[in-house]
Structures are given as C-alpha cells and as structure tokens.
N, C-alpha and C positions, 0 to 999 in steps of 0.2 A: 664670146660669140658676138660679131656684129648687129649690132641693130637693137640690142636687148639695152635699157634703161638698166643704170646703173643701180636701182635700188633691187632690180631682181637678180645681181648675181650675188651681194653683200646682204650677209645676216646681220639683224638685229642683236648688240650685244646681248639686249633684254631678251630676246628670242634665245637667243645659247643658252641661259641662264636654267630660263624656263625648263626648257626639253631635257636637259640635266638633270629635270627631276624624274623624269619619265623612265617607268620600270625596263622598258622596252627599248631597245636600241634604234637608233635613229639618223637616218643621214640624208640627206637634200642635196642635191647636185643640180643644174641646168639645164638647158634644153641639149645643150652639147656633151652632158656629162658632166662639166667640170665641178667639183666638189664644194659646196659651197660650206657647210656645218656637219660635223659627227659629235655626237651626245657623248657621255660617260658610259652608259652602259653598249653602245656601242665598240666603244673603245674596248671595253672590258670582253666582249663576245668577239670581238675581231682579230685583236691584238694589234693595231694601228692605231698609231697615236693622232690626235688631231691635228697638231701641227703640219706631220707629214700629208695628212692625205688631205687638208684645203687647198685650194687650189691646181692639186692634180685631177685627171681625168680617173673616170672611177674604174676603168679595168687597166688602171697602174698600182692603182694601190689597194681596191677592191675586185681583185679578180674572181667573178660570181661563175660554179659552174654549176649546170643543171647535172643531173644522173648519167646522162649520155657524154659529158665534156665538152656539151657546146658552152660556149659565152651567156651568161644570162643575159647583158645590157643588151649584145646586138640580139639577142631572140625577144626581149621585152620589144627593141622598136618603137622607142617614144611616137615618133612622129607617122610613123606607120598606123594604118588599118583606121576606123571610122574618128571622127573629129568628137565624136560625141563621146568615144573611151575618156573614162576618170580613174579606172583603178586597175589593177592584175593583181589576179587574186594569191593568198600565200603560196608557196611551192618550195619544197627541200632545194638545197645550194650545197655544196660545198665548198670551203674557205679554208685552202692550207690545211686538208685532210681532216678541217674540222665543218660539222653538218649545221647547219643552219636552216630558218624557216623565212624564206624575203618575201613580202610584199610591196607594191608599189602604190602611187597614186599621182596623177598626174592634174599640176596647176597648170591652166590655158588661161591666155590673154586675150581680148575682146574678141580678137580675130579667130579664136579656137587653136592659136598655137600654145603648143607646149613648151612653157620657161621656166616649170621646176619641174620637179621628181622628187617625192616626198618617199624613201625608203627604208619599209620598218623591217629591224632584223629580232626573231627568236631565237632563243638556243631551244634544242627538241628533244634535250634533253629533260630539261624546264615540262615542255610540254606532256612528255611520253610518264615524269611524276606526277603533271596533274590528270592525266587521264588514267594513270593508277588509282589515284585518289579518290576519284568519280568513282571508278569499276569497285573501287572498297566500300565507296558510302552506299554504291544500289547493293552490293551482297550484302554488306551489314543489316541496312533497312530490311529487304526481303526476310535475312535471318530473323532477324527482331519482331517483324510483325506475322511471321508466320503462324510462331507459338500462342499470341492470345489472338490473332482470328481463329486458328480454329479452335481452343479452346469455345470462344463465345458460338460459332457456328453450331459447335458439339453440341452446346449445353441448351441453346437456342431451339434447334431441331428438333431433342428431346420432351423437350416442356411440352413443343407447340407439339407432336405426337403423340407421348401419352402424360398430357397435363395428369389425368382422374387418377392414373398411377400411383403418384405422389404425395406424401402429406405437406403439412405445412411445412414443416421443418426441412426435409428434405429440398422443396420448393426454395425454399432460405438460402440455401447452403448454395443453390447453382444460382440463383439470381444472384447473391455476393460472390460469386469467382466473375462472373459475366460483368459486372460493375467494374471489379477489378483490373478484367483483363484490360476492359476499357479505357480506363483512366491509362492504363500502360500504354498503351496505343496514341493515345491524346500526347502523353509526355514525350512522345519520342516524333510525334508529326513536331510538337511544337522545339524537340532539339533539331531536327531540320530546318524547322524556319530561323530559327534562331544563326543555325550556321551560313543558312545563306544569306544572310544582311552579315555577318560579321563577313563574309569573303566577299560580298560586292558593297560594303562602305553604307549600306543603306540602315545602320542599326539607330532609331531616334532614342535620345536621352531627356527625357521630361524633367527637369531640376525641382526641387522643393527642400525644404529644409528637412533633414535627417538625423535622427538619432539613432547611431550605431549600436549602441549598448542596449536600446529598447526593441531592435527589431532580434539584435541577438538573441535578446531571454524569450522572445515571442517564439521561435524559432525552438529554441530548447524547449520549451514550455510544449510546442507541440508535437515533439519527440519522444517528453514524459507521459503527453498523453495517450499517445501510441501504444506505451509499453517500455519503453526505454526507463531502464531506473534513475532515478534524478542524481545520485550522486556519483555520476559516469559523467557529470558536464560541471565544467566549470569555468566562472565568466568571470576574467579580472580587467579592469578601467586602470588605465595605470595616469594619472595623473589629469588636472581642468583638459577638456577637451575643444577647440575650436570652431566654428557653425560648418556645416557642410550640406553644401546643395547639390543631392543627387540623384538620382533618378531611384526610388526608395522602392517597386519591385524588383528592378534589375538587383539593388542591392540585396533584399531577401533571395534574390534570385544567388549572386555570388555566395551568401553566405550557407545557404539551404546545400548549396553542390559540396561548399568545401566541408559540411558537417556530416554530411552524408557520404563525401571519400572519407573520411577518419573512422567516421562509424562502422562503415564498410569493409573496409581492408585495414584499418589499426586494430588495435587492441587496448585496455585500459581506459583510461582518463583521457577522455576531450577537451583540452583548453583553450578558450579563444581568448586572446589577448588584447585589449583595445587602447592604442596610446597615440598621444600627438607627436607628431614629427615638425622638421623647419620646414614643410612645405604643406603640413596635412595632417589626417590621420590614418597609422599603421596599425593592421587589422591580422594577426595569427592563428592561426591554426594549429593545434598542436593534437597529435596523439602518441601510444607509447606502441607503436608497433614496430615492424622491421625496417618502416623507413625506405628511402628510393635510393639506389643504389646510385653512386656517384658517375658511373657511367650511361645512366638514365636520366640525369637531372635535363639534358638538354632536349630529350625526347619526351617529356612531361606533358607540355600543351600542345604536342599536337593529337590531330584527330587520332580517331581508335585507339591510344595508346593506354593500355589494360597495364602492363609491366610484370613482370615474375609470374609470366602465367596466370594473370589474376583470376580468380575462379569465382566470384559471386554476382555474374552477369552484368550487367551494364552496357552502353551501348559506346562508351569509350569516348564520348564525345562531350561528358560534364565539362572535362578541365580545361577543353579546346574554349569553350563556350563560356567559361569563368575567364580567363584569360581577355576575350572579345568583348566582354562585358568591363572589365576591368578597365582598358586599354580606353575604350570608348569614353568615359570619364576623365580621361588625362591621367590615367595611374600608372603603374605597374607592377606588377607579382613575380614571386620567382619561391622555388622551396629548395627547402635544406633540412641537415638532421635537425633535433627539436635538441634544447637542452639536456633533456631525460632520456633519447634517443627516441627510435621514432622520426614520423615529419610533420616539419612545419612548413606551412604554408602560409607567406606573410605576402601581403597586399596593400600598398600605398595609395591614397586617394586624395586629391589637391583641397581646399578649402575655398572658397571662390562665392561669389555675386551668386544671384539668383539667373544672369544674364550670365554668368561663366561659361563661356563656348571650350 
C-alpha cells in the first residue's frame, strides 16, 4: 500500500519469535490486508502455512466467513465507521468447514489511520471445553458445599431453638459435626483458590530451605494421630540428599494430598520414597491398591477426575492441584504401577539458590 513506511508492513524477526509463543493463534496484516506475520498456532488452527500466506492478501489465503457467508474482512471495514474504533469484538468464522472464534484490533497512525490489523483466531472447540469445565467446577462446588451448609444450618438452628433441650453431651456432639463441616467448607474454598492461580499463572512460591523427609514424618505423625495405625506408613530416604529451596507449605501441601489419595483409595502399606536425582530430589508415593488403570494414566491431573468410580468423595481436584503445585517449582510428576502393585506417584523437584526462579 502506498504511502505506508516500510517498517509497518515488515515484522520483527524478534516479533515472530515472540507470538510463537502465544497459546492463541495470531496474524497481522495491513491497512490493505496484506499479510504481514502468522504464528504457529495459527498455522496449526488454519492449516496455512506461513510461507504461503505472508505477503498475500488475507481473503486469498484466509477466507473468513461469518454464519450468513458474507466475507468477514469486507464486513470488519478496517477503515470504515468512527476513527476512534480499536477493536471488533470475537465472533464465530468459518475456515474450510472448520469453525473458528476471530477477533480483531486495529493499529492507527498519528493521523488515526489504520496500518495494522492485529487478528486473534480460537478454536471453539478449545473454548465450548473450557466452558464445560466452568459448568463442572460451579456443579461440583454447589455439590460439595451443599451437604455441610446445611448440615451446619440444621444443627445451628436447633441449638439456637431448643438449647435447654439438651445436655452437655449431646451439645458436644453437634458443635463437633458443625466444626467439622466447617473446616470442609474452608478446605474446599481454599481448593478453588488454589485452582484459580494455578489456571491464571498467579500461584507465588515463597523458597526457604526444606527438609522433605521431616515434613514427611510430620505429616505421618499426624495421621497417627488421628487414628491411622503407625505401621500402615512407611518412610525410606534412599541415599545423602541435596539442599532444596521450596516453598515448604505448598510442599506439605503436595505431600498431605498425595498421602491422603493412597490412604484414600489404596489399600495396605503407604510408602513414601525420598531419593536424589541428577537434577534434585524424587519424592514416591506408593500404596498396594488397584492402581490406575493404564488407560487413565493420562487423565490423572486433571480436574474432577475421581477414576473407577471412585466412591469415598472428594472434590476430584487434589491431584489437579498437586500437579500446579509441583509444576510451579520447576518439577514434574507423573504415576505408574508401584513395584508391589498398586500406585506410585513420584514427583521430581530441582535443587536451586534460595533466589531459584
């Protein structure tokens, strides 16, 4: 297009690079259309390669239709309608019988002309999982917190009616389910907070030096003291361990979920395994239960997933949240059968500075 300086039709290699990384597909054209940068996942949701479509005009190689088969580009109208327009908001396309989600956003030059077109593309397929996902996590919550509000509502009501009714004892027995349900309640607000920093990137790791094997018997210790019998846990160190600076509730936190799935749904002997690796220390999980079925393994961390019908409630979101916490660290987890059968769940975690980002 005439008159437009040569820096606004040619990308930045650094700039390609960049948007590459970007979840979201992405393409830039000119005031004229013509195609300036298409990203990877672009590429991947379009099926045009970047080669071919720089430098073409974009309803040559991205022919955008709305619902009705008009043209998106001439209904967008860069240059059209008030000077003060920046953006047009998402809207379904289709592309080669495949459905997309386009938005735009419109770069102006002092004068308020338009010499880019910044075009983000979805797949709505992508989208129509995550709004599954949502519609799972408010019925889940609703489920979940249904049973001890009104438990505490019930028992609450009653007191405050007929306190004189009741002796001490009995008094006892509803203020400890009401405590109870409570702390249920607490645990499961704070698995929601929890998951939304691990899905919007906001999760902070506080570093301090760590001892794995003392938070694990801490951990055990207060499982015995619950009622769990002590020779149902067992803690082997397997070899000098290395310094590790990590965020040492999150780790209680990791370690609390993965001893409470084994306790939970295994059977037998809990063994947690603590050993150094070339990069860290590997952290196990073992019990002798049934184990995760190998066509499950890949469906492990995510949200809700219970598995075989899992029956002893939960809100399915420990191991999403062991996983986010892990990850957050620089680590990574994955499980498999256990030596004895059963599963193990092992967990790798870097060694690093007190400054280890």
């Amino acid at each position: 297009m005439r008159g437009e300086n040569t820096h606004d039709r040619v990308p930045d290699p650094a700039s390609v690079i960049a948007v590459d990384d970007l979840p979201d597909g992405l393409v830039a054209v000119d005031g004229a259309g013509t195609v300036l940068a298409v990203n990877r996942a672009a590429e991947r949701l379009t099926g045009v390669r970047r080669g071919d479509a720089v430098g073409a005009h974009l309803t040559d190689v991205l022919p955008f239709r709305d619902s009705d088969g008009r043209d998106w580009w001439k209904w967008l109208d860069p240059h059209g309608g008030l000077s003060t327009r920046t953006r047009q908001v998402e809207r379904p396309v289709v592309l080669d019988r495949r459905e997309l989600l386009v938005a735009a956003r419109f770069v102006r030059n002092p004068g308020r002309r338009v010499i880019r077109v910044v075009i983000t593309l979805r797949d709505t397929a992508a989208r129509s999982r995550l709004e599954r996902s949502r519609a799972d996590l408010v019925s889940t919550v609703a489920h979940e917190l249904r049973s001890p509000l009104t438990s505490v509502k019930g028992f609450t009501a009653t007191l405050l009616a007929k306190w004189d009714r009741f002796n001490d004892a009995q008094k006892l027995v509803m203020l400890q389910t009401v405590n109870a349900d409570a702390d249920r309640v607490t645990r499961l607000i704070t698995e929601l907070l929890d998951v939304s920093r691990i899905e919007s990137g906001r999760l902070e790791i506080r570093r301090q030096l760590v001892d794995i094997p003392a938070r694990a018997r801490r951990l055990i210790a207060g499982r015995v003291a619950a009622g769990e019998p002590e020779d149902r846990f067992v803690l082997t160190v397997a070899g000098e361990l290395p310094e590790t600076w990590l965020d040492q509730d999150k780790i209680d936190q990791i370690l609390g979920n993965l001893l409470e799935n084994a306790v939970r749904h295994g059977r037998g002997k809990v063994t947690i395994v603590v050993e150094p690796v070339e990069w860290g220390v590997a952290v196990s999980v073992r019990d002798e239960g049934e184990g995760v079925a190998p066509e499950q393994v890949s469906r492990v961390f995510r949200q809700f997933w219970r598995g075989n019908g899992r029956r002893r409630g939960g809100t399915g979101l420990g191991l999403f949240i062991v996983k986010g916490l892990v990850e957050a660290h620089g680590g990574a987890i994955s499980v498999q059968r256990a030596p004895g059968g059963g599963a193990e769940f092992r967990f790798t975690v870097p060694t690093g500075a007190p400054d280890f980002a």
